[in-house]
Structures are given as structure tokens and as C-alpha cells.
C-alpha positions as MATLAB code, in Angstrom:
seq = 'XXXXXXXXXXXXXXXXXXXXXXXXXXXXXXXXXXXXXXXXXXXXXXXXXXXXXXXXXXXXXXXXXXXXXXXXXXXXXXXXXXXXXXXXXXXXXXXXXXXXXXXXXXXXXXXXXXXXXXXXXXXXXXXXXXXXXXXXXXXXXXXXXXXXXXXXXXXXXXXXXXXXXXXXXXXXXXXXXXXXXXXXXXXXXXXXXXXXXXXXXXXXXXXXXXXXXXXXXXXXXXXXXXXXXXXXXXXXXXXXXXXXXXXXXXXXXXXXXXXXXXXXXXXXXXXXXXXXXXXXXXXXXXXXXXXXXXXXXXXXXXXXXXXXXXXXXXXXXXXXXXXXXXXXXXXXXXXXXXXXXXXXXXXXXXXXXXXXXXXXXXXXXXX';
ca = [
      -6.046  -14.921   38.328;
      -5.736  -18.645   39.668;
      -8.224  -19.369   37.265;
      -6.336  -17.740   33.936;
      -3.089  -19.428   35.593;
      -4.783  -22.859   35.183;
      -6.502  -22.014   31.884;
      -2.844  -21.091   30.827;
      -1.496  -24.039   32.275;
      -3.900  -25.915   30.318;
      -2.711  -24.599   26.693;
       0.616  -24.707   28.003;
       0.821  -28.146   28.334;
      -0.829  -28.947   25.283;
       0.919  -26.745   22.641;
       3.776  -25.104   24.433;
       2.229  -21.395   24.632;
       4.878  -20.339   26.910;
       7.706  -21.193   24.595;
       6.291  -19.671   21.438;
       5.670  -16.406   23.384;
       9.323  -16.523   24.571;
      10.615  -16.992   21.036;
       8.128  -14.795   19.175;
       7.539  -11.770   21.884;
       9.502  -11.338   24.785;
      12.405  -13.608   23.515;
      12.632  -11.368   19.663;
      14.788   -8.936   20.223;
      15.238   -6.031   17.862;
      18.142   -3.662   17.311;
      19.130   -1.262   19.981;
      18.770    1.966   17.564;
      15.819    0.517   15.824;
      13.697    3.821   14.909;
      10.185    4.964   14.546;
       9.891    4.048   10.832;
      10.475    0.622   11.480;
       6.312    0.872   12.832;
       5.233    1.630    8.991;
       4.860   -2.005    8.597;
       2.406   -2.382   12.234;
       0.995    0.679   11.089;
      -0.115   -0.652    7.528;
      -1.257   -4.187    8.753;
      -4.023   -2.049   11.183;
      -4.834    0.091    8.347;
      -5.508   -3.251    6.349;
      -6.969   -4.959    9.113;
      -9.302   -1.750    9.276;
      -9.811   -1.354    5.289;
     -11.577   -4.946    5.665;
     -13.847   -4.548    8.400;
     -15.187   -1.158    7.181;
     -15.067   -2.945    4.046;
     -17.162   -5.842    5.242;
     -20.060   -3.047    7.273;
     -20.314   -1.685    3.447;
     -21.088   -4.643    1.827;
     -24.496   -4.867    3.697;
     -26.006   -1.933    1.961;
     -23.790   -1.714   -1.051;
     -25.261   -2.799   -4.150;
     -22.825   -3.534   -7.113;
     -25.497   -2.720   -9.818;
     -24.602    0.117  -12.502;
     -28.162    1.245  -11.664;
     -28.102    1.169   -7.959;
     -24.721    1.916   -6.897;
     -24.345    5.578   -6.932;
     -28.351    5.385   -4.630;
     -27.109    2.899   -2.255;
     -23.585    5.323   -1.652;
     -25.973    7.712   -0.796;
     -28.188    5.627    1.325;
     -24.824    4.628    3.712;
     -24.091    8.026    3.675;
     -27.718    9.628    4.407;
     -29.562    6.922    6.131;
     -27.565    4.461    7.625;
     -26.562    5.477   11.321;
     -22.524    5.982   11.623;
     -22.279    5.455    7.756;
     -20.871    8.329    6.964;
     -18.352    7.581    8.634;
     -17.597    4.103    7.837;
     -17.760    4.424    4.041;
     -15.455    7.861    4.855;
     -13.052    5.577    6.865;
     -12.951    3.238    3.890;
     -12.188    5.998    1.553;
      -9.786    7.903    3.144;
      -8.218    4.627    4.668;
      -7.496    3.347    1.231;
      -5.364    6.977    0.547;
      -3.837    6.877    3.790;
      -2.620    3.176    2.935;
      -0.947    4.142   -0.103;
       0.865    6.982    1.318;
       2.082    5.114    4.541;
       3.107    2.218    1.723;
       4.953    5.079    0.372;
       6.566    6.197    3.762;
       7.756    2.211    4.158;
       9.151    1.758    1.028;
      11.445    5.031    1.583;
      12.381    4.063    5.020;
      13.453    0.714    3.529;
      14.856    2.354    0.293;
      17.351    5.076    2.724;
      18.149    2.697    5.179;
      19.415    0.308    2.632;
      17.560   -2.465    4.119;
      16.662   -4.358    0.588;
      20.258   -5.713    0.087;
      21.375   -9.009    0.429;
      19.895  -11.222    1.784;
      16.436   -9.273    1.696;
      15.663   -9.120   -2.416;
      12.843  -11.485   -1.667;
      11.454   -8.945    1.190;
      12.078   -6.380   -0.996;
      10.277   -7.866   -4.072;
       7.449   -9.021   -2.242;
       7.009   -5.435   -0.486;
       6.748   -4.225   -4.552;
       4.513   -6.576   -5.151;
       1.803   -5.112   -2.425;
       2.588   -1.800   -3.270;
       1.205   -2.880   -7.124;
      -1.781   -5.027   -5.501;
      -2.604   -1.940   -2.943;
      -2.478    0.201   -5.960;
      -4.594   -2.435   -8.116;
      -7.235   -2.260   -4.508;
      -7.408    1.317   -4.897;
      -7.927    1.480   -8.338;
     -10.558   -1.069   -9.119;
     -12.554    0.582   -5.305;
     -12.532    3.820   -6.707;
     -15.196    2.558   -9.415;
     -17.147    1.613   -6.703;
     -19.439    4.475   -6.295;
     -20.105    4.658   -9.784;
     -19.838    8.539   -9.783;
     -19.156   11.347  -12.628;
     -15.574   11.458  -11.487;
     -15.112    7.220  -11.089;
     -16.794    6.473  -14.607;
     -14.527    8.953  -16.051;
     -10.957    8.894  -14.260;
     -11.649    4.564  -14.857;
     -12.747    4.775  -18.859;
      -9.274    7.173  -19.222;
      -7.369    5.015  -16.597;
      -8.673    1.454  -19.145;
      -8.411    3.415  -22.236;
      -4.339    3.773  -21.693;
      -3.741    0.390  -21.807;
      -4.742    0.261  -25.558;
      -1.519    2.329  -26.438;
       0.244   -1.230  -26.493;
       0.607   -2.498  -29.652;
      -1.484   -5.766  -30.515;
      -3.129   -6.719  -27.681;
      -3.881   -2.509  -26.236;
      -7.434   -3.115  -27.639;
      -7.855   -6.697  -26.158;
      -6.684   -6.120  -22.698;
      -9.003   -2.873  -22.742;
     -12.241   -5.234  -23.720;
     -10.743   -7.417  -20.964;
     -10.441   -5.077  -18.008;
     -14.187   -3.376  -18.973;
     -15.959   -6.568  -20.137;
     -16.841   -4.527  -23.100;
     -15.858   -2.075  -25.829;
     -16.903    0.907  -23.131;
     -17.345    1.320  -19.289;
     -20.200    0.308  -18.035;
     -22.260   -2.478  -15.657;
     -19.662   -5.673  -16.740;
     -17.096   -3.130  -15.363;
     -18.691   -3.010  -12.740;
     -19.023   -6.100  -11.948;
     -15.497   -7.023  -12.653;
     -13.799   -4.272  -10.522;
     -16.247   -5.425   -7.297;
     -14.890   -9.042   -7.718;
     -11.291   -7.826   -7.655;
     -11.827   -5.579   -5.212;
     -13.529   -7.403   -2.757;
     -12.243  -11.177   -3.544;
      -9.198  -11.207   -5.603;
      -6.462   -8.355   -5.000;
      -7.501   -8.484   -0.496;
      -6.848  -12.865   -0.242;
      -3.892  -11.378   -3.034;
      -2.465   -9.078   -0.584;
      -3.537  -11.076    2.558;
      -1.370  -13.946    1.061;
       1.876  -11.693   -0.036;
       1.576   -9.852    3.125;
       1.999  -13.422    5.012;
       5.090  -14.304    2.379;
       6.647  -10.917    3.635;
       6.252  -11.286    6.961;
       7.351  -14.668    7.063;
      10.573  -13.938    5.060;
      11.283  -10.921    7.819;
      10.758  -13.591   10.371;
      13.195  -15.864    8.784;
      16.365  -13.524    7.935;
      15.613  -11.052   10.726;
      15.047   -7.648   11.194;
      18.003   -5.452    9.354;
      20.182   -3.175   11.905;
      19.601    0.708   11.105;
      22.857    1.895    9.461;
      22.885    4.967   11.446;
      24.797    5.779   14.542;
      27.524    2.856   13.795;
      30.984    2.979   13.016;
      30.384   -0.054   10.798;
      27.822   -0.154    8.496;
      28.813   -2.139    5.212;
      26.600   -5.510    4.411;
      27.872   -8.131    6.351;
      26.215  -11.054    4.772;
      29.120  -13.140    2.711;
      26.451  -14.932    0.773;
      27.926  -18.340    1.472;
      24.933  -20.288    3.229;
      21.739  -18.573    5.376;
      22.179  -16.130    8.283;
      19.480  -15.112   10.718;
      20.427  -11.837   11.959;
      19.799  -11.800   15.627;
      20.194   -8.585   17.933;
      22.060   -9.993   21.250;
      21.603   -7.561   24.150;
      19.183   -5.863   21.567;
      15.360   -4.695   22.766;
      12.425   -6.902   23.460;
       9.551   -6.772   20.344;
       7.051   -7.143   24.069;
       6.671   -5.449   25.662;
       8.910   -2.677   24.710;
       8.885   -2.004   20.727;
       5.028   -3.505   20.703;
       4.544   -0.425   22.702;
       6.046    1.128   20.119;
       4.407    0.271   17.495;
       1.398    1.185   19.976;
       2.513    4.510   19.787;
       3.137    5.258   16.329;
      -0.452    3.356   15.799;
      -2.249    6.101   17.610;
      -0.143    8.873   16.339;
      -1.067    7.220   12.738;
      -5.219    7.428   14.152;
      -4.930   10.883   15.254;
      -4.120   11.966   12.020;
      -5.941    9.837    9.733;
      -9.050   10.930   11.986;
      -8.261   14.718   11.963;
      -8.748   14.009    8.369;
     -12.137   12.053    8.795;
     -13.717   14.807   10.899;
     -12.293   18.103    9.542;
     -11.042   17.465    6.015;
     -13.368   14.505    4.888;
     -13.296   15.947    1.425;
      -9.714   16.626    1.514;
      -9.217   13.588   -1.506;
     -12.358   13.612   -3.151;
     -13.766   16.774   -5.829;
     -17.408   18.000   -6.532;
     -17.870   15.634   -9.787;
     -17.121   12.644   -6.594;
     -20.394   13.453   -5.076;
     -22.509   13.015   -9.098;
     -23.936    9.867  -10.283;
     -22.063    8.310  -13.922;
     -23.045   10.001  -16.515;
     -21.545    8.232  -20.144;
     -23.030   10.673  -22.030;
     -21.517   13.807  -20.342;
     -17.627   14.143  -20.091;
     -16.324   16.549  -16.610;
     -14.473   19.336  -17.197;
     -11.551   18.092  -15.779;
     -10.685   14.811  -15.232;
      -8.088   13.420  -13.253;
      -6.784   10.418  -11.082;
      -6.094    9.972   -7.411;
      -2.959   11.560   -6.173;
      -0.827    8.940   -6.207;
      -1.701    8.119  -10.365;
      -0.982   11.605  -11.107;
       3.173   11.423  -11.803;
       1.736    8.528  -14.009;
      -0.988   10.283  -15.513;
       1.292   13.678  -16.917;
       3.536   11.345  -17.752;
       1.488    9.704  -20.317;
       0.233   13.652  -21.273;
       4.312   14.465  -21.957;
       5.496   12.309  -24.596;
       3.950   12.663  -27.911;
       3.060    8.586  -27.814;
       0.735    7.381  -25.005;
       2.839    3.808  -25.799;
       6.455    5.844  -25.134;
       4.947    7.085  -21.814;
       3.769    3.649  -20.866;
       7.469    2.227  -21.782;
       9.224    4.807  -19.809;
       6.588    4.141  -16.793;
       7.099    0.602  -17.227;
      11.057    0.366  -17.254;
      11.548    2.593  -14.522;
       8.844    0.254  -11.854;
      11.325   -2.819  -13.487;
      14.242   -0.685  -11.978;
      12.604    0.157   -8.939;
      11.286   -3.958   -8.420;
      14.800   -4.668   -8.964;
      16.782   -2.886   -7.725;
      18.125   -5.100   -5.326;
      19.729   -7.050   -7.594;
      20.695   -4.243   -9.623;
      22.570   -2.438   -6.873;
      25.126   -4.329   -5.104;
      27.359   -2.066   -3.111;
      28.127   -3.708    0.188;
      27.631    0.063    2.238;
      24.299    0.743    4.094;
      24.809    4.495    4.805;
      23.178    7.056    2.964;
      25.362    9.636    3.571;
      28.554    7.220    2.133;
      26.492    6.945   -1.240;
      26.670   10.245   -2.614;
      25.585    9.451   -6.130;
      22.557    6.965   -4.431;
      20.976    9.730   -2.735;
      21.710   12.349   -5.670;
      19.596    9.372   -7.854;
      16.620    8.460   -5.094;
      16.230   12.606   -4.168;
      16.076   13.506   -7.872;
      13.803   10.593   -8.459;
      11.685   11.101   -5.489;
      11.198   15.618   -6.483;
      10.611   14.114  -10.146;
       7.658   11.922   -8.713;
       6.226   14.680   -6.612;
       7.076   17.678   -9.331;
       4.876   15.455  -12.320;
       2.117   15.237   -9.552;
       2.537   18.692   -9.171;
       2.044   19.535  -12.659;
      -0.677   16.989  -13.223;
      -2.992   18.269  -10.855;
      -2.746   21.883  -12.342;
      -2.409   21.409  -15.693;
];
């Protein structure tokens, strides 16, 4: 101990270690009826912290080669001691991202918390919801299976529904008229390079614009919960009397962490096929079109969308406007109360969009 009290000392004296950790950690204090679903955000930085070391192990046997890919898959998965169960952490860590994402934005979206003066957190959240989207998309390529090739020549092929360009930004994305190695190639460079230092650098913006206007006090259990905020010159909203961030909510977040692991490994060990279908587990074939094709869960509101309206172009308007609301909506909705439950037509609105979402999923997996 005498030796980590002089080693302490040392830093101490040099950068002021003791101050920062009484201003960042045990000097932060957060809202006394802060809630469980303010750990989505700890609980998505692990799962990204996690996405890029299992990430990293699978880049020493991956090969990003139209002719090797779908062999070296099955080399990590056959030969490779414990990688089965990296490359199935990968996999199912990428779905479990996109649904905790989900969870997050809803918290945030119930709770109110994207008013003034949060737009920018708010905005910046959307925009890592569209990169972790863009990560999951250009990964699922990756193993250059049946059901990859497929899902990404019909995912590509809807972009040339716009008028003028469609054809050009198809070419583009594929590095070609039709799926195939450039693709490839282009998808591993986004999603190893590009869309993680993307999200790595957003993700700093976002928690750095938390840091600097606070963390938002939970509308519920308060007498008072209208927007405060004036708008006349910058407010940090601090919690006097409010609850340590350490030890007490980093505990926490601890919690909710391993609550998050004992699910997401349930999933690994009993249900590792739970997100993946027999075509999955076939290497490409361009000249033989599955049965049934279809996207990852979270594409398929998108996908029967574009199979509803009689133009693939009206389906990618009506897709398009309503993510424009949803990025906006901040500045689109500027009522000054918090509560859900004293917003009767906002919750009427975000439950009739939300059973819409799930309802075209629905239908776009059976039909």
C-alpha cells in the first residue's frame, strides 16, 4: 500500500489525479431517481469495446478474398481453438448492439431527454444508430455466404430506385455492375476502418456533449417536470445532494453490465443460431438465388416497406422522411413538459409508431 500511496503521490503531483477523480467520479453526481435505463449507454460502450477486440482475434485468420472467405469462416469456426465462439460473440454482439441502441434511444425518446438543450446529444445519438446500422450491414457480407451475397445484392439493388444517380450509387457501393470480390473488398474497408474510427469519433462527440450540459433529471416521480432551460445563455445541469457516478451508479452500471452478459451469453451457448438461417451456414453462390431471402431483423420494417408500395422509389421516400422526422425531432417538438403521461397525443404517436415498426417486421419475416 505505502508503495501505491507514493506511486499515487507521484502522478498526483504531476497532473493533479486526485482532482480529476473528484470532479469526474466521486465528485459527478447524478440524479437521485436516476433509473436502470440510464446504463444503456455503459452497456453499449462494453458491447463496442467487445465488438472490436473479437473483431481484432478475427482478423488473424480472416481472409477478405471472394474465394477464401466463406473457407477461412469455417476454419475459425472448425479449427481454431475458442473460435467458435469468438466469431459467435462477434455475430451475435453486433445484433445485441443494435437492439440495446434501440432500448437507449426509447429510454431517451419516453423520458423526454432530447429537448433543449440536448438536440446535439440527440442528433449525434442518430447518427451512431445510422453508423451501427451501416457496421452491421457492410459485416454481414463478411462471410460471403448464400444468405450475405443475396440479402447484400437486394439490400444494393434498392438504392437504384432513385432517380438519376439509383444506378450510379449502386456501381458505387458494389464496385461493379453486380456483387462480387470489389464488394468485398469495399464492405471489409468500411467495416473494419471507416464506420468503427466513425463511430469511435461520434461516440466521443456524444459523450463529451453529455459531459458538458449534464445528465437530464428523470421526469418521473416529480411534481415538476416541464423543461427548465430558458435558452438565454449555457446551463450545466448539476444534481446537488444527488448520487455519486463512483462508486455508487458505476456499480450500477456494473450491474446492468452483467445482467446485459448473462443474457447475451445464454444466447451464445443455447441459441447461437437464434439470428442466423440454414442458407447462413452455404458458401455465395451468384448463380443460384435462395428461396427466401431476407434481411436481419432490424432491416425488416424497412424491407416490407419497400415490398408495400407499388414504387420501390415511394417506399424509399416514405423511409427516408420519416428517419428526417425521427433525426429531428428535437427541433421539431418543442413542448416545454417532460412527462409522458402529460403528452397524451406524444405517446398515442411514439406507441403507434413503435407497433407499426414491430408489426412491418412482423409481416416481413412471414411473408
Amino acid at each position: 500500500m505505502a508503495l501505491f500511496k507514493r506511486l499515487t503521490d507521484w502522478i498526483d503531483v504531476r497532473i493533479g489525479a486526485r482532482e480529476i477523480v473528484a470532479k469526474e467520479l466521486t465528485g459527478y453526481l447524478l440524479p437521485r431517481n436516476i433509473n436502470a435505463w440510464y446504463s444503456m449507454g455503459s452497456i453499449l460502450l462494453f458491447i463496442f469495446a467487445m465488438q472490436v477486440v473479437t473483431g481484432i482475434l478475427l482478423l488473424i485468420y480472416y481472409v477478405p478474398d471472394a474465394d477464401k472467405a466463406f473457407k477461412s469462416v469455417a476454419f475459425i469456426m472448425n479449427q481454431v481453438p475458442f473460435g467458435w465462439l469468438i466469431r459467435a460473440c462477434h455475430a451475435i454482439g453486433s445484433n445485441m448492439m443494435v437492439l440495446v441502441l434501440l432500448l437507449h434511444m426509447l429510454s431517451v425518446l419516453f423520458m423526454n431527454s432530447y429537448k433543449s438543450p440536448r438536440e446535439l446529444n440527440w442528433v449525434t445519438g442518430f447518427i451512431l444508430f445510422t453508423l451501427v446500422q451501416g457496421i452491421s450491414l457492410t459485416g454481414y457480407l463478411l462471410p460471403w455466404s448464400q444468405l450475405s451475397f443475396w440479402a447484400t445484392t437486394v439490400a444494393t439493388n434498392s438504392v437504384s430506385a432513385i432517380p438519376v444517380v439509383g444506378q450510379y450509387l449502386v456501381e458505387f457501393l458494389r464496385g461493379g455492375k453486380l456483387v462480387g470480390p470489389p464488394t468485398l473488398g469495399r464492405f471489409f474497408a468500411l467495416h473494419v476502418a471507416l464506420i468503427p474510427l466513425g463511430i469511435a469519433a461520434v461516440a466521443g462527440a456524444h459523450l463529451f456533449l453529455l459531459q458538458r450540459t449534464g445528465v437530464s433529471t428523470p421526469p418521473f416521480g416529480r411534481q415538476e417536470t416541464a423543461n427548465q432551460w430558458q435558452g438565454d445563455g449555457y446551463r450545466y445541469e448539476s444534481h446537488p445532494g444527488g448520487i455519486p457516478f463512483f462508486p455508487n451508479y458505476a456499480l450500477e452500471d456494473l450491474r446492468s453490465i452483467f445482467i446485459y452478459l448473462a443474457c447475451f451469453l445464454a444466447v451464445v451457448f443455447f441459441a447461437p443460431n437464434l439470428f442466423f438461417t440454414s442458407d447462413s451456414f452455404l458458401p455465395a453462390n451468384p448463380l443460384q438465388t435462395p428461396a427466401h431471402i431476407k434481411p436481419e431483423w432490424y432491416f425488416l420494417a424497412n424491407y416490407q416497406t419497400l415490398k408495400i408500395f407499388p414504387s420501390e422509389f415511394i417506399g424509399l421516400a416514405v423511409q427516408g422522411a420519416a428517419m428526417t422526422f425521427l433525426a429531428l425531432l428535437p427541433f421539431i417538438d418543442r413542448s416545454k413538459e417532460r412527462h409522458p403521461l402529460k403528452r397524451p397525443l406524444f405517446m398515442v404517436c411514439a406507441v403507434g409508431g413503435i407497433l407499426l415498426w414491430i408489426g412491418l417486421g412482423i409481416w416481413g419475416h412471414y411473408s
